[in-house]
C-alpha positions, 0 to 999 in steps of 0.5 A: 148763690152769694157764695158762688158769685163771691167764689166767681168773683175771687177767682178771676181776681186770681186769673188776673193778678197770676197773669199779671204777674207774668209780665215781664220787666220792661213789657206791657200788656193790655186790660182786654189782652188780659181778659181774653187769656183768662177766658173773659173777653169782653171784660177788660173794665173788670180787669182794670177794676181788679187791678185797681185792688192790687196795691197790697197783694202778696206776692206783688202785682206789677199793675203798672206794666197794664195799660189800655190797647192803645198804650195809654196810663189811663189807671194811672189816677188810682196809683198810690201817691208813692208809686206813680205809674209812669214812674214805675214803667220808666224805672224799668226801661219803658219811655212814656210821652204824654201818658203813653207808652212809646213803641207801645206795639214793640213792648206789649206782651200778650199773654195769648201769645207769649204763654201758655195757658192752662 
């Protein structure tokens, strides 16, 4: 049973990273938004924890362009020192105030919509 829940477990770690790194330059996408597209509703905390995780994957993982659904940086804290998160998103065109993404509305990319999902 361990091993289901670990293959469950690497599996969804995989659904994220492969949605994730869908986004395209310059957009930004919602952990719940993320959720619902891998069939997981409900589970946009997991997302985040996933994400949490990507820093070293391979290929990368654009974990910055992941911001809550109201367009705020709230993982920003668990971003490595060299690779601010806000500093990421502005590098690619995005305008932050205050933690959040200005035109959140405009930029958000929702997998559900702008993809299809097999």
């Amino acid at each position: 049973m361990i091993a289901q829940d670990k293959s469950s477990s690497d599996q969804f770690r995989m659904d994220v990273y492969a949605i994730t790194r869908l986004i395209p330059e310059g957009r930004v996408s919602s952990y719940g938004a993320i959720a619902a597209s891998i069939g997981a509703k409900g589970s946009a905390r997991r997302v985040g924890w996933v994400l949490n995780g990507s820093f070293d994957a391979v290929p990368s993982v654009p974990a910055h362009r992941v911001v809550n659904r109201l367009g705020l940086l709230t993982g920003r804290m668990h971003f490595p020192e060299n690779m601010p998160m806000d500093e990421l998103l502005i590098a690619e065109g995005v305008e932050i105030k205050g933690d959040r993404v200005l035109n959140f509305e405009e930029l958000h990319w929702d997998p559900m919509v702008e993809c299809e999902i097999e």
